[in-house]
Structure formats: C-alpha cells, structure tokens
N, C-alpha and C positions, 0 to 999 in steps of 0.2 A: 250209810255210806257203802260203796259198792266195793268187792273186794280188791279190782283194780287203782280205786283212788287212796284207799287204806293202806296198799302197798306202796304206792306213790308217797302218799305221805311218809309212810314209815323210813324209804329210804331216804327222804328230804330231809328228816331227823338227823336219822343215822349219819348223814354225809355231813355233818357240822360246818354249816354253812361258814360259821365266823373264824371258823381255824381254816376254811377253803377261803375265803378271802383273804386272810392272813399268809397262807402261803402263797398267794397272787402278789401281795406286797413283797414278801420277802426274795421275791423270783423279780419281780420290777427292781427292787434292789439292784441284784444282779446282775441286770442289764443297765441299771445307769452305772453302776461301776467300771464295765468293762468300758460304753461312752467316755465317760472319763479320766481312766487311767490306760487305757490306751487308744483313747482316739477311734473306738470301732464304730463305722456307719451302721446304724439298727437298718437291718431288712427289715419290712415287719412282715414281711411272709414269713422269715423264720420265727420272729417272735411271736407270731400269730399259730404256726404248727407247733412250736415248746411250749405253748402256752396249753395250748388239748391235747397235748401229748402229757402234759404235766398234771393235767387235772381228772385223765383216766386216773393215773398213777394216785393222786392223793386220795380222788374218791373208792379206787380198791383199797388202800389202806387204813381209813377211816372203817371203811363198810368190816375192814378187819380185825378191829380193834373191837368195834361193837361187837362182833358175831364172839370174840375171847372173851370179853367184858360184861356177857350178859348175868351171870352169878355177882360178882361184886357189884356190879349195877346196881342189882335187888336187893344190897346189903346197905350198902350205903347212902348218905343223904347226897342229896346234887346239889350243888351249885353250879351258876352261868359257867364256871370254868372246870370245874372236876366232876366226878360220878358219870361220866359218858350222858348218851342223849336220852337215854331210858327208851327209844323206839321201840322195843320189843315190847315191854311193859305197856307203854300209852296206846299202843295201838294194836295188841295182839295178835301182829304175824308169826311166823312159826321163823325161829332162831335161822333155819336152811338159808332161808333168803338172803339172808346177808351173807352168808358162804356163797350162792351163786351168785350175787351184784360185785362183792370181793375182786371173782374171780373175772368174771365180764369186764368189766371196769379198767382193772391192772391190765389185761392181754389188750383192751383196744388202748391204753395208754400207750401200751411197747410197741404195738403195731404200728397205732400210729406216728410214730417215733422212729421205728427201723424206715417206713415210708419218706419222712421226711428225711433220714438220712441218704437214701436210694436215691431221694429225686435231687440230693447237692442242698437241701436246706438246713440241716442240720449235722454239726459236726462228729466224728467218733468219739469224740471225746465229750458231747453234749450229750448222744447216746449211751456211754460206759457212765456218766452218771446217774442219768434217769436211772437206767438198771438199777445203779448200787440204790440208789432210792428207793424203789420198790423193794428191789433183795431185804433192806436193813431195814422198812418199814412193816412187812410180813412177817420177820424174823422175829422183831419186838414183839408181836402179838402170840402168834401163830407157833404152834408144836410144829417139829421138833424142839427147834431153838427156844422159843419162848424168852427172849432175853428179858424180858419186863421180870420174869419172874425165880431170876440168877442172879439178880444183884446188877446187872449194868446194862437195865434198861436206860436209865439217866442219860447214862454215857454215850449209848447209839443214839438214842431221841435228841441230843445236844448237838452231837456231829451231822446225823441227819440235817436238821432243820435247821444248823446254823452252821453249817460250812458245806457240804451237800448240796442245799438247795438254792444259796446265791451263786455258788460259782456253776453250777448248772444254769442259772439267766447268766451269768459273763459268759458262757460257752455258746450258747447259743447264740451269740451277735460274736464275741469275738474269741480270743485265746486266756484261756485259763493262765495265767502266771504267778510265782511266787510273792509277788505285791497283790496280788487277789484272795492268797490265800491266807496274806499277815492281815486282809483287812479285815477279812472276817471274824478273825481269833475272836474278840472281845466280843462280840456279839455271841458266838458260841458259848462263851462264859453265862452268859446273864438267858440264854437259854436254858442251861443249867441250874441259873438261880429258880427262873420258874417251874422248870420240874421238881424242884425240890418243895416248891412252894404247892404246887398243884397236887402231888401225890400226898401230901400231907393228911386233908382229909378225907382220904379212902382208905388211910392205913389200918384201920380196925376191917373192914370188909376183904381187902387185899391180904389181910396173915391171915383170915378165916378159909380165904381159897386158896392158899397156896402160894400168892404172889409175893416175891420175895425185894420188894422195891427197900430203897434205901430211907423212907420212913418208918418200914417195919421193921429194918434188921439195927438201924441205930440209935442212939440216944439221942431228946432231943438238943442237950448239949451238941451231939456230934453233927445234927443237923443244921443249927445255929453257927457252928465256925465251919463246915460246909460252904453255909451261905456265904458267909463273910470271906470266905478265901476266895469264892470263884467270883464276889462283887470288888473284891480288893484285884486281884489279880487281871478283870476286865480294865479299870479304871489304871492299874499300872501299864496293861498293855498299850492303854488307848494315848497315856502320855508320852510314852515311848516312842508309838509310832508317829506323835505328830510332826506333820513337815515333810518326813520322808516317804510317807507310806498315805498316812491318812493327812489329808489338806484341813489346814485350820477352820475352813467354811465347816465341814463334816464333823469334826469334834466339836465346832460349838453347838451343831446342830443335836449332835448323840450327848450331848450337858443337861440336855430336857429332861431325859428321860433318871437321871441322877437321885431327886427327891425323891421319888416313886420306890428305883431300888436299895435307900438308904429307910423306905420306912417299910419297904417287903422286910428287910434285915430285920427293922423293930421288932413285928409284928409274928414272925413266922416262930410256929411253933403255938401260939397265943392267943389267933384267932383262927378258925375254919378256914374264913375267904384267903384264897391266891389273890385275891384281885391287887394287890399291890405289884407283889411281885409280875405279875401278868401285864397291869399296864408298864413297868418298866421295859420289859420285849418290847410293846407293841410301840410304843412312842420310841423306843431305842429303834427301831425296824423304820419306821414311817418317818421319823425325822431325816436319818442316814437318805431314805432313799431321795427323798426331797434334796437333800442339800449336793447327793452324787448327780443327778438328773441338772439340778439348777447349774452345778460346772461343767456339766458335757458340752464340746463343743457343736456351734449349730443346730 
C-alpha cells in the first residue's frame, strides 16, 4: 500500500467514523428541536453549512484525541467503544499527522463557519458555539489544559456533547432558548453515564500516563453511585419536565432507551464492555430525535 493510501487509511481510523455519525444524530437532534419547540423553518442551506462546518470541528477533535491518546492506546485493550482507534499502531504513520489533520480540520471547520456566518446563514450565536465546541474539545485532549487528565474531563465531554452540540443544531435553524436548554439536561446526564462507562476500561493504561480520569482517581463503589446519581437524576429530570418542556411523544420515545441504562447501572464496574451504557446515549439520542422531527410542523 502506497504511503498516500496508508495515510488515508490512517486518518479514516483515526476520525471515528461511528462517533462522527453519532454527532451527526445528535446535531439532527438539535435541529428537529428548535422545528418543534419553536416552530423554526429549516433552511437547509444553513443546515447544510453547520453541518461541514461541524464536521471540520469534530474531525479536528477526534484527530486530537488520537494524536493525546497514542501512549494509552498501546497500553490498553480496545474495545468497539474505548482504547481509541489504534491508527497509529495499525497502520504505522508517524504520530505528527494527526497534529497537522487536527489542525487542518478545526481551522477549515471555523472557517467554514465564520463564512457561513458572513454570508447571513448562520447565526452568532450558532458561531460562539461551534467555537466553544472546538475550544472544549481541544482543551480535553490537548496541553495546556489537558482536562481529560485533571479530573473533569467527564464533565466537559458531558457538556460538550450533550448540551453544546444540540443546541448548536437549534442555533443553526433557529434561536437557542431556555426550553432548549432544560431539554437537553437529561440527555447531558446519561452522557455522563457513558463516560463513566467508557473510561472504565482504560483506567489501568490511563494512571500509567498520567491521565487522571474519574475511573482512576475513584473507587469503584464511588463509580457505581456516580452512575446511579447521574441515571437517577436524568430519569427525575425527564419527569419533571414532561408536558411543559419535553411533549409526552419525546419521553415515551427517550423510555427506549431506559433497559439499556438500568443494565449499564448493573454491569459497570463488572464488565469491560461500555456497550450498555453506550447503547443507552445512542437509542436515548435517535429516539429523541425521531420523535422531535415526527412533531415538527410541516
């Protein structure tokens, strides 16, 4: 294989296609939300520029997590959902490359994104959050900050990708409001529950480099009522807000995804695989969206 296809490959790896799909759902989210909780007509020129504008942004950040991630990489076992993509490993590029795709990546995601804002397709306030997307997703990885490895990485990785990245699709068709951002709470939580789930098994490879994630600094008791506080606290939010906030179609729809994080709860700690916890996000993310989409008007 020739060294240009090898690099190909490697960043096809590296860019995690299934979490790049995944935050394509969770941005469609966001746009059937704002459809119907305030009635915004989707342009889809803008949906169509926040959507390549969003996906510089996730593939710099991805490409920067690997490029952090290569040491514990090599320590740890992979699974489908934790130990990163191994590119570096599988395919023996030099670590650099993913520093310059990183970097590539992020600038033509903001560019393309100040553009659409220039040309009236997207909002300043669709723009200040991509930024904070990108800022908070570099931050996690990446020196200085490094927050993966301070203790609240969870905590940005939760916000990021679960209150950040839908109300960036509501911003992008219509206006961000306080009903946009009570809807998202509970979803934020059970993002939470998956980092908790996912980081679990890397935590021997991650205290070995340094990474100071909340697998390796707690007990697994303290991980376990963790779980249960941020899966309790989802499921309190989500009856609270029914009716007012979130429509009865959407909660029965986000009820799917309930088994799944009632047996991540079981299991975490006891098994390796996230996959529990993991499918509850992704069915909690794809039901939601379906059932905001199915009430939009028109």
């Amino acid at each position: 294989m020739s060294d240009a296809a090898e690099t190909a490959r490697a960043l096809w790896l590296a860019s995690r296609p299934s979490q790049v799909a995944l935050v394509a759902l969770v941005y469609a989210l966001g746009v059937g939300m704002a459809r119907a909780l305030i009635g915004a007509a989707v342009s889809w020129d803008a949906v169509g520029v926040g959507a390549a504008a969003l996906l510089g942004v996730a593939l710099g950040v991805h490409y920067a997590n690997e490029y952090a991630d290569v040491e514990t990489d090599r320590l740890t076992e992979r699974t489908p959902f934790s130990g990163g993509s191994g590119a570096v490993e599988r395919t023996g590029i030099g670590r650099t490359v993913l520093a310059r795709a990183a970097t590539v990546a992020t600038l033509l995601g903001l560019g393309g994104a100040v553009v659409g804002w220039s040309t009236g397709r997207l909002s300043v306030t669709a723009l200040a959050l991509l930024a904070s997307i990108a800022v908070a997703g570099l931050a996690y990885s990446l020196p200085p900050a490094a927050l993966v490895r301070r203790g609240v990485g969870e905590l940005t990785n939760a916000v990021l990708g679960g209150t950040l990245l839908p109300l960036y699709g509501v911003a992008v068709v219509g206006r961000v409001s306080a009903t946009a951002v009570l809807a998202v709470l509970p979803f934020t939580l059970l993002v939470g529950c998956n980092l908790l789930a996912t980081h679990w098994p890397d935590r021997e490879a991650d205290a070995a480099v340094g990474k100071r994630t909340l697998a390796v600094r707690w007990s697994l008791a303290g991980l376990r009522r963790a779980y249960w506080l941020l899966a309790t606290g989802a499921v309190a939010l989500t009856v609270g807000l029914t009716g007012r906030v979130l429509p009865v179609p959407v909660v029965a729809a986000q009820a799917l995804a309930l088994p799944a994080l009632l047996w991540g709860g079981a299991v975490l700690t006891r098994q390796r695989s996230p996959f529990p916890a993991v499918s509850a996000m992704v069915v909690h993310a794809g039901a939601s969206a379906f059932a905001w989409w199915w009430l939009a008007p028109g």
